[in-house]
VOGU-3710 file (C-alpha; in Angstrom, 3 decimals, decimal comma):
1> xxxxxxxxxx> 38,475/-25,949/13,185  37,705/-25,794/16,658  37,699/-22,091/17,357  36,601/-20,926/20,440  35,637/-17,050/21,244  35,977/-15,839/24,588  34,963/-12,334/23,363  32,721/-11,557/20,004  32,351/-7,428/19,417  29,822/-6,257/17,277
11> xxxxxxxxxx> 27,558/-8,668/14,833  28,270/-8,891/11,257  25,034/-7,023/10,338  25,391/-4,261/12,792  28,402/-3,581/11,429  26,404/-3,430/8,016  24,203/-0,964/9,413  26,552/1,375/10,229  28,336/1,450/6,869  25,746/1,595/4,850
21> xxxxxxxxxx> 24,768/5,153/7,278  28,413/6,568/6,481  27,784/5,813/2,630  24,420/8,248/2,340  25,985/10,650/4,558  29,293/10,985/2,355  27,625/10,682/-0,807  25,357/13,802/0,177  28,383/15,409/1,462  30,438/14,676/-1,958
31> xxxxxxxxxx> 27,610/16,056/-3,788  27,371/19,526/-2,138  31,375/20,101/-2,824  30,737/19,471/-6,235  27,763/21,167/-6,166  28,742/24,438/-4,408  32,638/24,049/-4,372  34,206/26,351/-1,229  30,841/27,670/0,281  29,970/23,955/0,780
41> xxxxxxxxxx> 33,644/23,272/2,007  33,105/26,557/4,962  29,755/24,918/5,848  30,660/21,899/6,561  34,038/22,831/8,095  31,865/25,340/10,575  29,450/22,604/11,085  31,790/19,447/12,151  34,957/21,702/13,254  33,841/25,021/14,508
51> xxxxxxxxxx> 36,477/26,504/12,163  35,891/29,199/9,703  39,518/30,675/8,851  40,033/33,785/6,271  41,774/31,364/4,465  42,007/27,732/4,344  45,223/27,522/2,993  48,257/28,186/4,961  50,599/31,134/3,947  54,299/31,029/4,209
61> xxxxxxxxxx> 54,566/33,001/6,958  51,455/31,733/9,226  53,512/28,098/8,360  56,800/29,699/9,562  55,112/31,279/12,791  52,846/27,713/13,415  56,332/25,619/13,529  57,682/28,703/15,429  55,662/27,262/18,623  57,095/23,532/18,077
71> xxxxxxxxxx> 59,860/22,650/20,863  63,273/22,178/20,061  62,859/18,548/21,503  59,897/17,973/19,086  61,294/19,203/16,377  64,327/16,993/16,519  62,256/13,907/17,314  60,430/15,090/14,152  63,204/15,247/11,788  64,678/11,779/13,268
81> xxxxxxxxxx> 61,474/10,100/12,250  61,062/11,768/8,713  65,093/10,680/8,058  63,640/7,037/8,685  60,835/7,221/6,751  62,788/8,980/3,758  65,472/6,274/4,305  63,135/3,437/4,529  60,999/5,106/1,398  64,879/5,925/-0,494
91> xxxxxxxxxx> 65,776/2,528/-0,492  62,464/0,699/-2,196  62,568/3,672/-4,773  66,103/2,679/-5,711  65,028/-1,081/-5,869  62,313/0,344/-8,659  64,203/0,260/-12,027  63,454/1,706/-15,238  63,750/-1,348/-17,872  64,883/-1,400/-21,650
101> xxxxxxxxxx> 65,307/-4,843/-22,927  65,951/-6,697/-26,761  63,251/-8,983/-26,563  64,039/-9,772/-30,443  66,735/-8,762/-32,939  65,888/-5,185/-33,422  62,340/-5,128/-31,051  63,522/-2,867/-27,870  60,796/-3,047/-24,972  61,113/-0,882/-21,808
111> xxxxxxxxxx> 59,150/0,759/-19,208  59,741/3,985/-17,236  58,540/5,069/-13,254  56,468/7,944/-13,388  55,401/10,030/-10,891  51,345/11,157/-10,219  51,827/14,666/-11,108  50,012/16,028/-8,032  48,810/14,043/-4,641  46,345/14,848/-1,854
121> xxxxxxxxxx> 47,685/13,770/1,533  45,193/14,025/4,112  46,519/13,785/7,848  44,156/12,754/10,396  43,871/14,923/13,522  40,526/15,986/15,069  40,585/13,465/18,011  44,771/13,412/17,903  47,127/15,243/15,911  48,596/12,685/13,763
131> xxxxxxxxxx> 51,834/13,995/13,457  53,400/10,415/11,790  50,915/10,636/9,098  52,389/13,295/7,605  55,710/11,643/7,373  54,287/8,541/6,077  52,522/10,343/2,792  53,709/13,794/2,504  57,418/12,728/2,950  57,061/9,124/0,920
141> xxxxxxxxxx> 55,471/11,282/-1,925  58,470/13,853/-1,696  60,671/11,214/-2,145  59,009/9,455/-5,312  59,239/12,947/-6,536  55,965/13,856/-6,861  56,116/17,580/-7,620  52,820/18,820/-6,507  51,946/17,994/-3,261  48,778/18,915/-0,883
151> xxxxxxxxxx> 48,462/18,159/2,735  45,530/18,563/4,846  44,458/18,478/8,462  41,784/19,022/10,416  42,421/21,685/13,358  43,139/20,795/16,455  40,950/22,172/19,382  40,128/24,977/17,340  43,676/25,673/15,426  46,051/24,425/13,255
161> xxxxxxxxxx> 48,398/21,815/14,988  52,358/23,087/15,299  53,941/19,876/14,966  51,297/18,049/12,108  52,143/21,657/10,184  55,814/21,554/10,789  55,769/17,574/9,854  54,184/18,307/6,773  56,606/21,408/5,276  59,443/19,809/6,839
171> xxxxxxxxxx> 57,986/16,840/4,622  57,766/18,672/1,440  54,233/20,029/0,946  53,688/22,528/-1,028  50,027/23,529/-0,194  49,111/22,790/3,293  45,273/23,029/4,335  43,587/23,513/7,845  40,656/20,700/6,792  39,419/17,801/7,975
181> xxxxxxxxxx> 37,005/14,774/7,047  35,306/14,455/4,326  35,169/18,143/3,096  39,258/17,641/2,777  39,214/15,044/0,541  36,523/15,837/-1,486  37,778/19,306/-1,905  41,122/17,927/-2,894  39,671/15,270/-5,342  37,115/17,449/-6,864
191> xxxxxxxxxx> 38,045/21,355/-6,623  36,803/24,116/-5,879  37,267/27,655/-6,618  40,532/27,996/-4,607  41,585/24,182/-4,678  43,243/22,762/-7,836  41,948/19,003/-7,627  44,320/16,516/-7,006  45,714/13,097/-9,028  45,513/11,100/-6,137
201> xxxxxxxxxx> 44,569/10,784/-2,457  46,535/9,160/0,039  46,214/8,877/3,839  44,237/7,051/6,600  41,197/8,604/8,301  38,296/7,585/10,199  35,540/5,495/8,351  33,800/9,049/6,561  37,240/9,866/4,814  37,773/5,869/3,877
211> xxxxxxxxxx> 34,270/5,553/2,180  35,088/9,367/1,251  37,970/7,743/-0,383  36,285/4,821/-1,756  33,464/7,209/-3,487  36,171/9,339/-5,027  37,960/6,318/-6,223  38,436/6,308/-10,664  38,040/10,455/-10,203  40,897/10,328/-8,902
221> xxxxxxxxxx> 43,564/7,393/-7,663  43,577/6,262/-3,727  46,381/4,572/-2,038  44,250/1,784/-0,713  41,164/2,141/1,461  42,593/2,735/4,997  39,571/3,279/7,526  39,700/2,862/11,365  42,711/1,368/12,684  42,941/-2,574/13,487
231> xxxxxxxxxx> 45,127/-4,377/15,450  45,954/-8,368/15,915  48,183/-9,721/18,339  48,919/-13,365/17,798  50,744/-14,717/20,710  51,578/-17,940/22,726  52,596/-18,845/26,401  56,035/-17,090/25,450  54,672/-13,598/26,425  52,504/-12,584/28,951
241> xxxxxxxxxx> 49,100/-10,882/29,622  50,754/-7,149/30,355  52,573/-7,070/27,019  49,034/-8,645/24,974  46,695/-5,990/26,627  48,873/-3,333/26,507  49,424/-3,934/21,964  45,695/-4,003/21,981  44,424/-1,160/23,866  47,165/0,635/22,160
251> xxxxxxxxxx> 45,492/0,735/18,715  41,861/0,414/20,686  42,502/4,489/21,484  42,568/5,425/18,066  38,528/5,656/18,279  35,096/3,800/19,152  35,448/1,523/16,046  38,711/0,286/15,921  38,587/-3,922/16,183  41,343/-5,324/18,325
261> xxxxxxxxxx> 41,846/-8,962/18,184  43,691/-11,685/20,188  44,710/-14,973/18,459  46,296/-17,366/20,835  46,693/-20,961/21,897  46,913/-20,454/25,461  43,188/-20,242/26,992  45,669/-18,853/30,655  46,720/-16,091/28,655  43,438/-15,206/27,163
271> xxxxxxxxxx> 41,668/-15,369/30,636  44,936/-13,444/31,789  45,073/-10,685/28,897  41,073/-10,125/29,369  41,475/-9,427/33,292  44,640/-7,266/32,602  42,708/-5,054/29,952  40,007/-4,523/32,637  42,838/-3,679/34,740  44,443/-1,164/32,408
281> xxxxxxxxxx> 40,720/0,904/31,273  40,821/1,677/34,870  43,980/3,928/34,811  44,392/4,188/31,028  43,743/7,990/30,055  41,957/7,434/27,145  39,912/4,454/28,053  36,855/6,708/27,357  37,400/5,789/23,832  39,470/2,648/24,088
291> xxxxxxxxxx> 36,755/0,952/26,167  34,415/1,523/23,499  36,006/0,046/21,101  37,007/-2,755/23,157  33,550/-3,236/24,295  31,676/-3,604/20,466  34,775/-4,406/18,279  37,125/-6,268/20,804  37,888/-10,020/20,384  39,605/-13,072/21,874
301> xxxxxxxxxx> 40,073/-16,129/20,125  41,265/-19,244/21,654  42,699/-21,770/18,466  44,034/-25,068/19,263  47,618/-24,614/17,572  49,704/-22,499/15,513  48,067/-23,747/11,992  44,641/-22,843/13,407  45,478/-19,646/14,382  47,737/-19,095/10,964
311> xxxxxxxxxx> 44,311/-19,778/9,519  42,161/-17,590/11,670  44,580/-14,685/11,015  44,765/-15,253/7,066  41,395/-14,696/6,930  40,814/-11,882/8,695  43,481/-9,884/7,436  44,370/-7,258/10,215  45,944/-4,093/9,269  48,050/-4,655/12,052
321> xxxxxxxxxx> 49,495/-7,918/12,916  51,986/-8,266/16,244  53,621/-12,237/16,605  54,906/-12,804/19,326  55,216/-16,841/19,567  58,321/-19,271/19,533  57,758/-19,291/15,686  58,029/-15,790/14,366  59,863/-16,326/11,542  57,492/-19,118/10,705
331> xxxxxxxxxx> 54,460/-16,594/10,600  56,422/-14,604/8,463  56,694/-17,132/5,853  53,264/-18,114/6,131  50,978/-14,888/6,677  49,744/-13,861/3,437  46,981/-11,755/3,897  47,373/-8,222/6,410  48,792/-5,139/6,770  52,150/-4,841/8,258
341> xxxxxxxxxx> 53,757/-7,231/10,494  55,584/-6,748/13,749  57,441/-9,692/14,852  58,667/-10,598/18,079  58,192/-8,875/22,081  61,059/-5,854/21,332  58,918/-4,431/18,586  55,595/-3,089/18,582  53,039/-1,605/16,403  53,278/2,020/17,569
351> xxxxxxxxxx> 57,365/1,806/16,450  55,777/1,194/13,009  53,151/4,023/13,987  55,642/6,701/15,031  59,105/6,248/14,035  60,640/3,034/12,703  60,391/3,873/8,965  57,813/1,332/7,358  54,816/3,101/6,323  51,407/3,496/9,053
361> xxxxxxxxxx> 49,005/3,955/5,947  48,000/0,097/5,563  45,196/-1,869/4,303  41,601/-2,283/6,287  38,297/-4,560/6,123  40,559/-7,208/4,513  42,081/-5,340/1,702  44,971/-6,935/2,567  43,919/-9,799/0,726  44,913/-7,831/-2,458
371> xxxxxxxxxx> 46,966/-4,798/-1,755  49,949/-3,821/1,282  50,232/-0,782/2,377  51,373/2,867/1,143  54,885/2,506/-0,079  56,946/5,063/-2,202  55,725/2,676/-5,463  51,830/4,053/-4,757  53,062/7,743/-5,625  54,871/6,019/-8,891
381> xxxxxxxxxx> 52,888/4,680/-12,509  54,807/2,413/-14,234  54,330/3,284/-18,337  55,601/0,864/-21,018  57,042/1,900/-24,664  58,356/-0,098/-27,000  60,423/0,635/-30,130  61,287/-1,585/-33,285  64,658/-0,441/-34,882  65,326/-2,954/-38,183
391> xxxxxxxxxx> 63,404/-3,204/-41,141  63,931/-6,992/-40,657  62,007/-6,873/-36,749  58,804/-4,695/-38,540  58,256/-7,213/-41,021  58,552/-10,138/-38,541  56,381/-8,464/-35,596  54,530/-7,163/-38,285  53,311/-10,514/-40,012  52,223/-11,649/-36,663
401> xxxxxxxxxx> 50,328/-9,056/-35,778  48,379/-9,722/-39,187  47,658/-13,076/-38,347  46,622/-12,482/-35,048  44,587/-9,730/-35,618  42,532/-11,779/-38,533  42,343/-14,531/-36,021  40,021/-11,746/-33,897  37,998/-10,238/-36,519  39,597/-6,595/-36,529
411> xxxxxxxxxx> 40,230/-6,158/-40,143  41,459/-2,258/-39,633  44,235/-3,669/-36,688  45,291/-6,222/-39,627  45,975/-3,219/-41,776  48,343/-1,591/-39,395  50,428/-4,462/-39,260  50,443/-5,369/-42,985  51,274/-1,845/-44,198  54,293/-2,385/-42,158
421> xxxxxxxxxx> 55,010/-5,655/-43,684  54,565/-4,004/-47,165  57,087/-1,079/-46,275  59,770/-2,572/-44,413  59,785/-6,409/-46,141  62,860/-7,534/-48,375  60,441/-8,435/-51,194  57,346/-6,202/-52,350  54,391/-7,838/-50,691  51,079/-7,594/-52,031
431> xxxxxx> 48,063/-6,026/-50,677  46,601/-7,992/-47,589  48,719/-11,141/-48,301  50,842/-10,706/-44,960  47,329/-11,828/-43,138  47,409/-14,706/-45,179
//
């Protein structure tokens, strides 16, 4: 492959550097929850948000005067986007069956979806109130029918956010938290004296929370490990630099780490989308943090046709993929490893953010090599049974299962099998002869 980079961000090893920093810190920080449950929680909630409540937990009625201070505008636009999500999240829970099949005369297999029994849904919000997050777990878990379910948030400039606290009850939470970072999922996961752990966590968050997440992960189950936001726009001489600077700097606010990538054939409209984003940081209101990440984690990559760039993208694996090339559909068939994909100029990734009803919490750091995104199935465990119903099915399974079981060595599993055969045969079978 002749790849050619116009822009590099950050070396490899750098990168390294800084993630093996956040592991010490949050396994120090993971310890002291365990370690000293809600005293440790209050410390570190004073220490990284200035916030020491009476409580951390949201009553009723501070819940019902918090959403009391959301607009009537915002709350409608809030309710629109939950009805998408819930739609969206309705319809791939219907396409989730229970199973019972006859796999042999009188041998009945099945399986049953379960819900997790209780979820954690942590919404980002120290740097922005993530209002969408909460839609994308609290409401996804409502609808899988998950019947205990916690939300937390950081405050926002010192208080709880009205419209992240309205999204989440108008989601269906039933404990809502005023905590952020890693002191909200590890009280979740682990407990403390006030906080019932959790099942599961679920929810993006900076990279603290994902390696938070990752730390936590066989205590409890994760979603998938969803750290700083990424973004790849793969585009041809079809679109121009405006709309490719604008998808990128987009995601580039989310914070000083968040990689944004351009993948194109056209070395005019890299030159033209890298003079456009310098044009844009100049007016953009939160270039103080997009140019960051920009500057170390920004990248522009010049391929020399669609199969290159199919390539390139493949293995990189954004969380975030917008196409926008006179082959859309043919990226569709032919991406295999990412996040989510937006295809064509009308959409965009902060639709898929926001509003349009697909999920926001999606694979990072390549994940999405082997996992998608949070979906109403992640709130779900699928259980099998099975059930034999004729004396003539116990015998047959049964004799089998003998042989098989000899076959491995495990004398005691034999057993199981051949008092079976011995019960529920047509003849009277001798001791151990059904291994035979």
């Amino acid at each position: 492959m002749t790849v050619t980079y116009l822009k590099s961000g950050k070396p490899a090893g750098e990168r390294s550097e800084d993630d093996a920093k956040v592991r010490a810190t949050v396994d120090a920080t993971l310890r002291d929850i365990e370690t000293r449950g809600d005293a440790a929680v209050r410390d570190l909630s004073e220490r990284f948000d200035n916030y020491s409540p009476p409580a951390f937990r949201l009553s009723a009625s501070e819940i019902e005067a918090i959403m009391s201070r959301v607009s009537e505008r915002d709350m409608q636009d809030i309710v629109f986007a939950q009805e998408q999500v819930r739609n969206f999240a309705q319809a791939q829970r219907d396409s989730m069956l229970d199973i019972e099949v006859e796999t042999l005369p009188g041998v009945v297999l099945g399986h049953k979806n379960i819900p997790v029994q209780s979820v954690g849904c942590y919404v980002p919000g120290g740097k922005f109130p993530m209002v969408a997050s909460a839609h994308m777990s609290v409401a996804t878990a409502s609808v899988a029918g998950v019947p205990r379910i916690v939300a937390a948030t950081p405050p926002f400039k010192g208080e709880p956010n009205p419209a992240v606290i309205a999204a989440m009850h108008l989601g269906g939470a039933h404990e809502i938290y005023v905590l952020g970072g890693i002191q909200a999922v590890g009280a979740m996961a682990i407990g403390t004296e006030t906080i019932d752990p959790v099942d599961m966590l679920v929810g993006p968050g900076n990279a603290f929370v994902a390696e938070a997440k990752r730390q936590l992960y066989g205590r409890v189950g994760i979603d998938l490990f969803a750290g700083p936001t990424e973004t790849m726009v793969i585009a041809d001489d079809t679109v121009d630099a405006e709309l490719c600077a604008t998808d990128l700097l987009g995601q580039a606010e989310h914070g000083y780490n968040s990689p944004a990538v351009l993948l194109t054939n056209s070395r005019k409209l890299a030159e033209d989308t890298l003079a456009e984003i310098d044009r844009l940081l100049a007016i953009l209101p939160t270039a103080d943090t997009a140019s960051v990440s920009w500057r170390d984690y920004g990248e522009v990559i010049l391929c020399d046709d669609h199969d290159e760039m199919l390539a390139v993208a493949n293995d990189i694996a954004s969380e975030h993929v917008q196409v926008m090339t006179d082959r859309d559909d043919w990226y569709l068939e032919n991406m295999h490893s990412y996040g989510a994909l937006f295809l064509g100029p009308r959409t965009n990734v902060a639709n898929g953010d926001k509003v349009i009803g697909t999920n926001h919490t999606l694979p990072t750091k390549k994940a999405g090599r082997y996992t998608g995104g949070l979906w109403v199935g992640k709130f779900l465990k699928t259980h099998s049974y099975q059930r034999v119903t004729t004396d003539e099915a116990a015998a047959q399974i049964g004799a089998y299962g003998s042989r098989l079981c000899m076959l491995e060595g495990f004398v005691g599993h034999a057993e199981q099998c051949n008092v079976r055969v011995r019960r529920y045969g047509k003849r009277n079978i001798p001791y151990g002869a059904a291994a035979e």
